[in-house]
C-alpha positions as CSV (number, residue, x, y, z in Angstrom):
1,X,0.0,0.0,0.0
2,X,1.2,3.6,-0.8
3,X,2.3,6.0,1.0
4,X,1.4,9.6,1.3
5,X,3.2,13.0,1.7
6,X,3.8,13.6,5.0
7,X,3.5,17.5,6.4
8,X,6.6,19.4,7.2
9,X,7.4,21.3,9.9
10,X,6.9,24.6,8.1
11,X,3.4,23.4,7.2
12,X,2.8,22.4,10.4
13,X,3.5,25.4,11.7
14,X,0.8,27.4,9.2
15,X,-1.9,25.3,10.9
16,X,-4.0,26.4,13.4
17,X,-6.3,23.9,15.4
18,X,-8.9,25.7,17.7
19,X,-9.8,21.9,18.8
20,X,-7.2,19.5,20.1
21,X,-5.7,16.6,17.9
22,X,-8.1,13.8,18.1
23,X,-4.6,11.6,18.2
24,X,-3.1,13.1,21.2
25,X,-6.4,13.2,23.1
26,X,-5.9,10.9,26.3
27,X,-6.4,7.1,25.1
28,X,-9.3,5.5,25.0
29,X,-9.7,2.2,25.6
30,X,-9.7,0.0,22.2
31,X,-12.5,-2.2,21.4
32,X,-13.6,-5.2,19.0
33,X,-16.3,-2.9,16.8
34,X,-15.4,-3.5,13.7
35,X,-16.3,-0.9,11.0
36,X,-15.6,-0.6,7.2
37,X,-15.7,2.8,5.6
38,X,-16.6,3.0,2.0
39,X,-14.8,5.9,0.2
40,X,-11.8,8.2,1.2
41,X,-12.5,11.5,0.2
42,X,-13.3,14.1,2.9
43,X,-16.5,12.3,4.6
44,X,-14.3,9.0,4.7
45,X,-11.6,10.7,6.6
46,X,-13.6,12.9,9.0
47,X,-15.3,9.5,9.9
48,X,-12.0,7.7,10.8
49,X,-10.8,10.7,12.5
50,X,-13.7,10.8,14.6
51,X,-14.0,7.3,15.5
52,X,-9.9,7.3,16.5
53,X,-10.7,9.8,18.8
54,X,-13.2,8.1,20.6
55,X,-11.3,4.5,20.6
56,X,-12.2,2.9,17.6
57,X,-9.5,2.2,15.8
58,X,-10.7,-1.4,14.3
59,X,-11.2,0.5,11.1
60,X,-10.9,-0.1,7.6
61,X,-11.1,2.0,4.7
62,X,-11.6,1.0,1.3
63,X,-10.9,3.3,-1.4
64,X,-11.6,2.2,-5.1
65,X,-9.2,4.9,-6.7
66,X,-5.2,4.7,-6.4
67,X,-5.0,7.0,-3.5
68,X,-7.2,9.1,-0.8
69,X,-9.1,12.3,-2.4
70,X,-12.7,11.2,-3.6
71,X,-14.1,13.8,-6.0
72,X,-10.8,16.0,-5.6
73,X,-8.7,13.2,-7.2
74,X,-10.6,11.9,-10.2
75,X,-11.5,15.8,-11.4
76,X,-8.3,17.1,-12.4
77,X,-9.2,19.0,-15.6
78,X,-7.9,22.6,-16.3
79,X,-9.3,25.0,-13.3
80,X,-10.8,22.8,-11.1
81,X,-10.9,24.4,-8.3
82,X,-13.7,24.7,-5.1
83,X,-16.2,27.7,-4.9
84,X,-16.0,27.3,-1.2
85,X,-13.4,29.8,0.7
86,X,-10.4,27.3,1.8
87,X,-10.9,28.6,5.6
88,X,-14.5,27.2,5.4
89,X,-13.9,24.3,3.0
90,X,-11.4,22.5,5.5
91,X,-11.8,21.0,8.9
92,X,-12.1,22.8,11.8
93,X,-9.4,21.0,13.2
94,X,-7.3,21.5,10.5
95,X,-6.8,24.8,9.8
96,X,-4.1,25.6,7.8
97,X,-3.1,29.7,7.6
98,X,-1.1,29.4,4.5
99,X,-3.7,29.0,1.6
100,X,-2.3,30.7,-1.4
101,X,-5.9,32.1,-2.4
102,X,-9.0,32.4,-1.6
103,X,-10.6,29.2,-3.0
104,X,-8.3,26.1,-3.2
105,X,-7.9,24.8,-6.3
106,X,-7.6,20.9,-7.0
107,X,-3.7,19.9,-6.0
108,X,-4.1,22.1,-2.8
109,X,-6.8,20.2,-1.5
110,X,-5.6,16.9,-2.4
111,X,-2.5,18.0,-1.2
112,X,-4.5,19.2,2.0
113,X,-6.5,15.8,2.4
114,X,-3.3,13.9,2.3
115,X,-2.0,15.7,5.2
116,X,-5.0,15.7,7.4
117,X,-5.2,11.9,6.8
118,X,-1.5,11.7,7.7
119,X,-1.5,13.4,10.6
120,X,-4.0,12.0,12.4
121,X,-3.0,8.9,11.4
122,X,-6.0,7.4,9.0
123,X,-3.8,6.6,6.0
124,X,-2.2,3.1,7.8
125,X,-6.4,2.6,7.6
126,X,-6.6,2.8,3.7
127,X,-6.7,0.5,1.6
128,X,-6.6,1.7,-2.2
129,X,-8.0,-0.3,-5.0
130,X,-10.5,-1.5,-3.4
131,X,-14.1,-1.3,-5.3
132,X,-16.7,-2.1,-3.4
133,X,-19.7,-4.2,-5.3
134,X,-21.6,-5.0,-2.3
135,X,-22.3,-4.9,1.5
136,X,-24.8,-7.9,3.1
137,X,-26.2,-7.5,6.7
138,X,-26.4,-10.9,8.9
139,X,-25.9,-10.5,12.2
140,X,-23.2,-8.5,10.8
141,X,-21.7,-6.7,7.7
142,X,-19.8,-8.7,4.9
143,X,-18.2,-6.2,2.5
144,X,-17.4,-7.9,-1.4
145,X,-15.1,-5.9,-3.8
146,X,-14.9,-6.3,-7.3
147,X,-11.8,-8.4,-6.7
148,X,-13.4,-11.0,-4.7
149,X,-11.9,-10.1,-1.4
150,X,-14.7,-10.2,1.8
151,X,-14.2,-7.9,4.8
152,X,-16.9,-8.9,7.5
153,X,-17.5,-6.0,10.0
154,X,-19.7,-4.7,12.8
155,X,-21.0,-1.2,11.3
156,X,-20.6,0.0,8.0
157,X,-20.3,3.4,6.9
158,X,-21.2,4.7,3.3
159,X,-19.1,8.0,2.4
160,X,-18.9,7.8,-1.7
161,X,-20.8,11.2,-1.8
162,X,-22.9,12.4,-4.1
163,X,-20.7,13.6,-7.1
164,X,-18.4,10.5,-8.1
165,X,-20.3,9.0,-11.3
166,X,-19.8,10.5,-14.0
167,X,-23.3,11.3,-16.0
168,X,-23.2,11.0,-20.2
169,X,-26.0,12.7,-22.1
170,X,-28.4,10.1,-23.9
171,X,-27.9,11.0,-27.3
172,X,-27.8,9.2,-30.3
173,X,-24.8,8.6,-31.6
174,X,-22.1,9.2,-28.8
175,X,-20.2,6.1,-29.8
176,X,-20.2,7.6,-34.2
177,X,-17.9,10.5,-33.1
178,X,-14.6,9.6,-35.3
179,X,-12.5,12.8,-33.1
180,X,-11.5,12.0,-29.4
181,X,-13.9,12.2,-26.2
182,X,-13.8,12.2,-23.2
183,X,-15.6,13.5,-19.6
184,X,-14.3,16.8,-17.7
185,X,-14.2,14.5,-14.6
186,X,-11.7,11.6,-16.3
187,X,-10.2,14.3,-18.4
188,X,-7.3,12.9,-20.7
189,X,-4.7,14.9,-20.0
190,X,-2.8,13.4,-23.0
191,X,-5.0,15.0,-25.6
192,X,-3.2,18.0,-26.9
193,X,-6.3,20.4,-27.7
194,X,-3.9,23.4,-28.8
195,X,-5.2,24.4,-32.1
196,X,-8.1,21.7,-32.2
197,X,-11.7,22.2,-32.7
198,X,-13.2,21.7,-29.4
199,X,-17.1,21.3,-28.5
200,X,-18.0,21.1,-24.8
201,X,-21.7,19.9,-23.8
202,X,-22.7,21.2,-20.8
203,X,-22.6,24.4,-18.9
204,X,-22.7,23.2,-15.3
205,X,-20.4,24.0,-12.5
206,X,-17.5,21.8,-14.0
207,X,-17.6,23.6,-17.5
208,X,-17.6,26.9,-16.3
209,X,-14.4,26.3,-14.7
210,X,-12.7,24.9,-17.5
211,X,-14.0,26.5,-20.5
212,X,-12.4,29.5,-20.0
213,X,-8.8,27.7,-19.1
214,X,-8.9,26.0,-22.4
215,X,-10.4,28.8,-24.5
216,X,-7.0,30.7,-25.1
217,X,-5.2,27.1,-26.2
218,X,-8.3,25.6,-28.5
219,X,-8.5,26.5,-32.4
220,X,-12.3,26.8,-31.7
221,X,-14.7,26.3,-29.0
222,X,-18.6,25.3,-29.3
223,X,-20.6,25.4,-26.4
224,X,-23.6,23.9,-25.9
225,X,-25.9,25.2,-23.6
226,X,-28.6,23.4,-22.4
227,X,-29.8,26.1,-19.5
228,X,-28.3,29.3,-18.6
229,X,-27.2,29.8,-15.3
230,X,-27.8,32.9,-12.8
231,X,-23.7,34.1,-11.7
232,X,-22.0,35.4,-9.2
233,X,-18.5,36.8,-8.8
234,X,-15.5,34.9,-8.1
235,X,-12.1,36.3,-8.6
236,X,-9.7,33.8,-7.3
237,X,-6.2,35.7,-7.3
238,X,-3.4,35.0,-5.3
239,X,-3.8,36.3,-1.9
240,X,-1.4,39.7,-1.3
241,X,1.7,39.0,0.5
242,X,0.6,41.2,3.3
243,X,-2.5,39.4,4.0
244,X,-1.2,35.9,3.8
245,X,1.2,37.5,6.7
246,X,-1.9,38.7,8.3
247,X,-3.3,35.5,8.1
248,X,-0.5,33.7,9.5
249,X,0.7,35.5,11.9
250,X,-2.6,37.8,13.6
251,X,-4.2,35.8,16.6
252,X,-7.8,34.8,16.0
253,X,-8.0,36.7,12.6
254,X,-8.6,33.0,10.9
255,X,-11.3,32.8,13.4
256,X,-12.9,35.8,12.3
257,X,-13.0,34.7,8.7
258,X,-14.6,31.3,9.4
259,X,-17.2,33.2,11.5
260,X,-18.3,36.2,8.7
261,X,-17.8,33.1,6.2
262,X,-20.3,31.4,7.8
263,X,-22.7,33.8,8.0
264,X,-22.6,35.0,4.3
265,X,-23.0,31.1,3.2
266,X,-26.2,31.1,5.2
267,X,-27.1,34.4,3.6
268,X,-27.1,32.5,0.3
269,X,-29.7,30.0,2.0
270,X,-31.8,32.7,3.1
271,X,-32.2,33.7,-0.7
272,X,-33.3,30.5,-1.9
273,X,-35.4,29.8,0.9
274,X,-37.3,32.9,0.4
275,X,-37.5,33.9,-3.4
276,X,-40.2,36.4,-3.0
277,X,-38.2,38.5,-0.9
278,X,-34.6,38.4,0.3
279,X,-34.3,36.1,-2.8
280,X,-34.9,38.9,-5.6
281,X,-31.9,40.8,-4.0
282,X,-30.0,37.7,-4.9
283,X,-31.4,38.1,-8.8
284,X,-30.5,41.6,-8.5
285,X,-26.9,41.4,-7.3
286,X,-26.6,38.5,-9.8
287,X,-28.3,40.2,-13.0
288,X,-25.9,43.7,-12.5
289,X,-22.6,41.3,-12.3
290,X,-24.2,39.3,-15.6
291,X,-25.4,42.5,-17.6
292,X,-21.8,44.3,-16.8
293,X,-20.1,40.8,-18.4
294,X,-22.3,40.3,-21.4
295,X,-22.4,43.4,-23.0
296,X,-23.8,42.1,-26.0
297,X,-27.4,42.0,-26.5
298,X,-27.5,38.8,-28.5
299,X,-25.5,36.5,-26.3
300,X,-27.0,38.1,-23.2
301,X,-30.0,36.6,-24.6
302,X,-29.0,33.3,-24.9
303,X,-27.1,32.8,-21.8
304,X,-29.9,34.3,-19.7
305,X,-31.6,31.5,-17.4
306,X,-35.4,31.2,-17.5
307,X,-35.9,30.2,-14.0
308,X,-35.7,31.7,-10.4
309,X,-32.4,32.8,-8.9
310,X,-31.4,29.8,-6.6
311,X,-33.5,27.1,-8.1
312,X,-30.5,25.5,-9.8
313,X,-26.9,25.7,-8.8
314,X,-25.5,29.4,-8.6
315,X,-22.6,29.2,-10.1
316,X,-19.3,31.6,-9.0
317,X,-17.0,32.6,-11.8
318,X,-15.3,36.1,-13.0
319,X,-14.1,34.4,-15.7
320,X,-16.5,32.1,-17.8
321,X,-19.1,35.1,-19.3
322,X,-16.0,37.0,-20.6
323,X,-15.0,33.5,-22.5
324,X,-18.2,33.4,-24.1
325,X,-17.6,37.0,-25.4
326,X,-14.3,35.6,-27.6
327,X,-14.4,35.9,-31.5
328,X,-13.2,32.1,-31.5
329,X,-16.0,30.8,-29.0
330,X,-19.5,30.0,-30.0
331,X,-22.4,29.4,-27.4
332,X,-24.8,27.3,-29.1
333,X,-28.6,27.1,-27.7
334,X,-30.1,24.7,-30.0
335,X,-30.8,21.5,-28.8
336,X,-28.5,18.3,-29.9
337,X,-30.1,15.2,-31.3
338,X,-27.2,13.3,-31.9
339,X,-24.1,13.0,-32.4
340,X,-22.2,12.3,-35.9
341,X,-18.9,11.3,-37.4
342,X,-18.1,15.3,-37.8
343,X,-19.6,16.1,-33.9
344,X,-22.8,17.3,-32.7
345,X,-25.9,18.1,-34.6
346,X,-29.0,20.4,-33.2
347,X,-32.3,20.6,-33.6
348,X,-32.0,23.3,-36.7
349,X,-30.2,20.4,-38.5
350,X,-26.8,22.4,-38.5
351,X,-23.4,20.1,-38.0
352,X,-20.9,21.5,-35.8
353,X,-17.3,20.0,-36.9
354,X,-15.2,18.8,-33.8
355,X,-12.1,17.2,-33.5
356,X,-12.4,17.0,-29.3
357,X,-16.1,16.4,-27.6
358,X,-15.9,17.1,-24.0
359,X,-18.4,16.4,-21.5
360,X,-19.3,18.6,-18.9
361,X,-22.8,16.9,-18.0
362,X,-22.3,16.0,-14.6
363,X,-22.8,13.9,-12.3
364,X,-25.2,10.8,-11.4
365,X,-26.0,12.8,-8.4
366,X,-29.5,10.8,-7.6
367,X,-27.3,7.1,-7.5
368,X,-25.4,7.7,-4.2
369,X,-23.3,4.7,-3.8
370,X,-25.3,2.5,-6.8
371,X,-24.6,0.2,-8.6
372,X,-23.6,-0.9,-5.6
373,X,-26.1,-3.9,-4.0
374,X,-26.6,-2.8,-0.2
375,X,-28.9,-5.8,1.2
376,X,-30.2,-5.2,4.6
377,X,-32.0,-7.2,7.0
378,X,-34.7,-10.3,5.9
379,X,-33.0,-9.6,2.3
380,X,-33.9,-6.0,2.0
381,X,-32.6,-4.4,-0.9
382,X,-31.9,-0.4,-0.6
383,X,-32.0,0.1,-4.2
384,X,-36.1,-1.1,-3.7
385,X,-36.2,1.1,-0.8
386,X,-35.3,4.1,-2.8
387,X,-37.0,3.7,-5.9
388,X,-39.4,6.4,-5.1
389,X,-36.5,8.5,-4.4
390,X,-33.6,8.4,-1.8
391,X,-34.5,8.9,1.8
392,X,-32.5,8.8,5.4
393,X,-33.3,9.9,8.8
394,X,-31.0,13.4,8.6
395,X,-29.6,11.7,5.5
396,X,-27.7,9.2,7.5
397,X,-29.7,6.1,8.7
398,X,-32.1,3.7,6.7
399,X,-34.7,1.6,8.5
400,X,-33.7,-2.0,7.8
401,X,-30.0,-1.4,7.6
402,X,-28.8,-1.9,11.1
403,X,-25.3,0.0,11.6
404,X,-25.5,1.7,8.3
405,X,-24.3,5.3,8.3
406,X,-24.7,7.2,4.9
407,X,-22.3,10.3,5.0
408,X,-23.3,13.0,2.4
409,X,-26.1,11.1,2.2
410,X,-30.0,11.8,1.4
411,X,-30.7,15.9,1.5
412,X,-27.6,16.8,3.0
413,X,-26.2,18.5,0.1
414,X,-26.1,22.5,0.7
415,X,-26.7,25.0,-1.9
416,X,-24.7,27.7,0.4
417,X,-22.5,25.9,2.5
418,X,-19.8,23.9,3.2
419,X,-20.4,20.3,2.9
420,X,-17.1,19.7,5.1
421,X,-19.2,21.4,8.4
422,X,-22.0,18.8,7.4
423,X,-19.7,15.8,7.2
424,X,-17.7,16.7,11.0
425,X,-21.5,16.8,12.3
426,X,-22.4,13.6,10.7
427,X,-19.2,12.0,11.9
428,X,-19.9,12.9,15.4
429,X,-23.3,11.5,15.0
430,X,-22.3,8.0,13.7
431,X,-19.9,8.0,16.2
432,X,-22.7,8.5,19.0
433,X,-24.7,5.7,17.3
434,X,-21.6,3.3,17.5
435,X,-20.8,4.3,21.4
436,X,-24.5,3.6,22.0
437,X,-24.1,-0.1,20.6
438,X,-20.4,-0.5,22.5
439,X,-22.2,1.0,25.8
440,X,-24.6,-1.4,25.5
441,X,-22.6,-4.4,24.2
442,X,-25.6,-5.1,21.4
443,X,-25.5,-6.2,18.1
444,X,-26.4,-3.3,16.1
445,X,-28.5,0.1,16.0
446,X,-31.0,0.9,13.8
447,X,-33.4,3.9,13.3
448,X,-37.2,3.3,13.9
449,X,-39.3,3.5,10.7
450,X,-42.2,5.5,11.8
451,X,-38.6,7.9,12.7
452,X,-37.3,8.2,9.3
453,X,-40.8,8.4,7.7
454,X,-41.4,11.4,9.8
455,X,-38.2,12.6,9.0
456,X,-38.6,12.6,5.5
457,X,-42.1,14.2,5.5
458,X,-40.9,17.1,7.7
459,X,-37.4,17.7,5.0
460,X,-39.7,17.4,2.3
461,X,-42.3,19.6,3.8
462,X,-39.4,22.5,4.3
463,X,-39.5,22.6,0.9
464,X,-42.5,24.4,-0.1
465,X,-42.4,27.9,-1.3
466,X,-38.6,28.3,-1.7
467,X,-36.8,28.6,-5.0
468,X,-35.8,24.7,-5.2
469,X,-39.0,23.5,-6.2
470,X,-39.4,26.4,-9.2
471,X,-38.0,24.1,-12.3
472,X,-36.4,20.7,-12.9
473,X,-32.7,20.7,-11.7
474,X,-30.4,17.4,-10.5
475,X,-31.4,18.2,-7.1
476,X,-34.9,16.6,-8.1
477,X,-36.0,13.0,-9.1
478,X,-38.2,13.2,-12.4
479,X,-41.5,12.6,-10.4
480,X,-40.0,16.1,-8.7
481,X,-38.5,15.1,-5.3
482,X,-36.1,17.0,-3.8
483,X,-34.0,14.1,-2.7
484,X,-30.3,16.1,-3.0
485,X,-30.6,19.5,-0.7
486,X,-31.2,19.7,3.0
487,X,-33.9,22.6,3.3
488,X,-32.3,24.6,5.7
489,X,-29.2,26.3,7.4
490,X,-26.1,24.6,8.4
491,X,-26.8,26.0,12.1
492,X,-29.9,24.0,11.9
493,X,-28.5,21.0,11.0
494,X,-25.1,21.1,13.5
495,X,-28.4,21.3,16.3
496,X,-30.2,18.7,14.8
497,X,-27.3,16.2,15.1
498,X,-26.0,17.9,18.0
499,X,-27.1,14.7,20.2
500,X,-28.3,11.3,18.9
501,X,-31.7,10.3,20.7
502,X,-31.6,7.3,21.5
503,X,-36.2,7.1,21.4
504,X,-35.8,7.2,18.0
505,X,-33.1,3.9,17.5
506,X,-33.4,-0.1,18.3
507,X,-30.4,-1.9,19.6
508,X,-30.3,-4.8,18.2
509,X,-30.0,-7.8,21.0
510,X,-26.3,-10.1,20.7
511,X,-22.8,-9.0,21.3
512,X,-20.2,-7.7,18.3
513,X,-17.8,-10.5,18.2
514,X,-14.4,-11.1,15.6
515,X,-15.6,-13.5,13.1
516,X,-12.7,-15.6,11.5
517,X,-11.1,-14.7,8.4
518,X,-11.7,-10.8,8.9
519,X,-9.3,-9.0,7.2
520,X,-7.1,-6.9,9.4
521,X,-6.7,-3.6,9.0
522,X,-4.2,-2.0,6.8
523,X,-1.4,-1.0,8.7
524,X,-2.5,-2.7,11.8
């Protein structure tokens, strides 16, 4: 198993932790719970880190890709970058003070996982290459990966995320294209597009960051836009030299920024929550930063979007509108019905020549951890339980899946937030669960139906009247669902997971107990 970069003392020293190291707390007694994580990206690692602090250290992590980084190590395509400030997309354990900008871009928070993992010792937990195909419940977990291999465990903890399969368009005709193709998040890095023709499909979040890095290398870019999208500014320049001293060096200035951070994320909430108010402020701000970027009348047209600010994705970006405006970029409106030998052809029957397609379409954000078979108790299958859309009690627990912790899980996305201050308070909630059942020396835990079924009605019912349910978005099912967003604030959801209660759990009667044959943990 590899290794990873270890942090040096001159990072160290940029890192600030306003909580102490969960591996230099005072020991906790070990015990025999077993428990598999699925997935090492952030929610994998806050998990283990959480669990380690508390004295569970039979852990073992099984990562699919070649190394630890989830979504941030599979998207490496020009620009990537996240729209969240690094001092709020990190943990809050982990602060580092010497961020080169204001919103991380790809290597520097792989780089940044890496160390976190590292230091509080989670990587000797990983084990890479591991796929997992499926997880069966009997008096226990048994984890399969695509390899064969069977880990058997006591609780099992889902942390693939939401954004980590890759979604194709369904056209006719992808597999005609006689030019090169590929998806922005398995981007081929060894296709030379200086000079080519280039069409990208697809305007989302991924495309608006790197359309414009590719734009001054291509011969010609097509876009194709599907839906515009409402914009807000995002200039992400190096940080002066003066204020990355600042940063470094001023007690509780670090603190400060997480804290007015914090509250202009929520603000964002507020907006979509209440379109009829606070919310056309936000179409206000947005529409003067879009009109001053598209100052002509004809593209302005077309790359308006036709539905209420917040309802989709706001998208942050300085940088992509401008792109748009170059003589050797096209935006193209018209609908594609297939794709050709020559690249795609619209609605109006025109053929638009490519020698690269690209897809920026997104993810398979609806799937969670699918195709994955999750089989719970009496040969439940999860994939029947969900058909009418995802569901989890605070988007973590499943009735029927005793010990089953879903991290990122079922409306816990955030449309103004940071999805690392959900994933802490999610980690602190499984671990409550998992005390709960070491306390009590019983088999399992498991959520109360009638719980979860409440649960859901109340998220669902949180929708109504807020900018979410005004259009079709990947937030939705097609029958309309929300199934992707929590309806709230982050505050809301850090006191709604403050404390697990136990009323609304069943501890399963028997006693965890080492079955032969486990696999050991890596590195134990």
């Amino acid at each position: 198993m590899c290794r990873f970069r270890q942090i040096d003392s001159r990072t160290k020293a940029q890192v600030s932790n306003p909580l102490p190291r969960p591996d230099i707390l005072s020991p906790m007694p070990s015990n025999d719970l077993r428990v598999i994580i699925v997935g090492a990206g952030f929610g994998g690692v806050a998990a283990a880190i959480e669990l380690r602090r508390h004295g569970f250290d039979q852990l073992t992590i099984l990562e699919a890709a070649d190394e630890p980084g989830g979504t941030w190590f599979h998207n490496t395509y020009p620009g990537a970058a996240c729209d969240v400030p690094s001092h709020a997309y990190s943990f809050s354990y982990h602060q580092r003070r010497d961020w080169p900008r204001l919103c991380p871009e790809q290597p520097e928070i792989l780089r940044y996982l890496h160390e976190v993992a590292d230091r509080f010792d989670v990587t000797r937990h990983i084990l890479t290459g591991a796929r997992v195909t499926a997880c069966r419940w009997d008096n226990g977990w048994t984890v399969r990966t695509a390899d064969g291999r069977e880990f058997e465990a006591d609780a099992l903890v889902l942390a693939t995320g939401q954004l980590h399969q890759p979604a194709y368009p369904r056209l006719e005709g992808l597999d005609r294209f006689a030019g090169h193709s590929f998806h922005s998040a398995a981007w081929d890095h060894s296709c030379d597009l200086a000079g080519k023709k280039v069409a990208v499909i697809g305007t989302g979040a991924s495309a608006v960051q790197f359309v414009p890095a590719i734009a001054p290398r291509v011969g010609a870019l097509t876009v194709f836009q599907r839906t515009g999208n409402w914009f807000l500014p995002r200039r992400n320049r190096p940080y002066p030299r003066l204020l990355r001293t600042l940063i470094a060096r001023l007690p509780g200035l670090q603190r400060a920024r997480r804290a007015f951070m914090f509250g202009y994320l929520e603000s964002l909430t507020v907006m979509i929550r209440h379109p009829r108010t606070l919310g056309l402020l936000g179409r206000l701000i947005s529409t003067v930063f879009m009109r001053s970027q598209l100052r002509d009348p004809g593209l302005r047209a077309k790359a308006w979007p036709d539905y209420t600010f917040g309802c989709k994705r706001v998208l942050l970006s300085s940088a992509f509108l401008p792109t748009l405006a170059r003589d050797d970029v096209e935006l193209v409106t018209e609908p594609i019905v297939r794709i050709d030998e020559q690249g795609p052809v619209t609605a109006d029957g025109r053929t638009h020549p490519a020698d690269v397609i690209i897809y920026g379409t997104g993810f398979r954000t609806n799937d969670f951890m699918f195709p994955m078979e999750i089989t719970g108790t009496h040969g439940r299958s999860l994939r029947r339980e969900w058909a009418g859309g995802p569901h989890a009690h605070l988007g973590m627990t499943v009735p029927g899946f005793p010990s089953m912790f879903v991290l990122y899980g079922p409306n816990t996305n955030t449309s103004g937030g940071s999805i690392i201050f959900f994933l802490e308070r999610q980690a602190r909630y499984v671990r409550q669960a998992l005390q709960r059942v070491r306390a009590a020396g019983a088999g399992g835990i498991e959520v109360r139906r009638e719980v979860e079924a409440a649960s859901d009605r109340a998220t669902q019912a949180r929708f109504d009247g807020t900018a979410w349910t005004r259009c079709d978005s990947w937030y939705r099912t097609p029958d309309g669902r929300i199934v992707a967003n929590w309806p709230g604030y982050m505050r809301e959801y850090a006191r709604a997971t403050r404390e697990l209660n136990p009323t609304e759990f069943t501890l399963l009667p028997g006693t965890p107990a080492a079955r032969p044959g486990t696999p050991a943990a890596p590195g134990t």
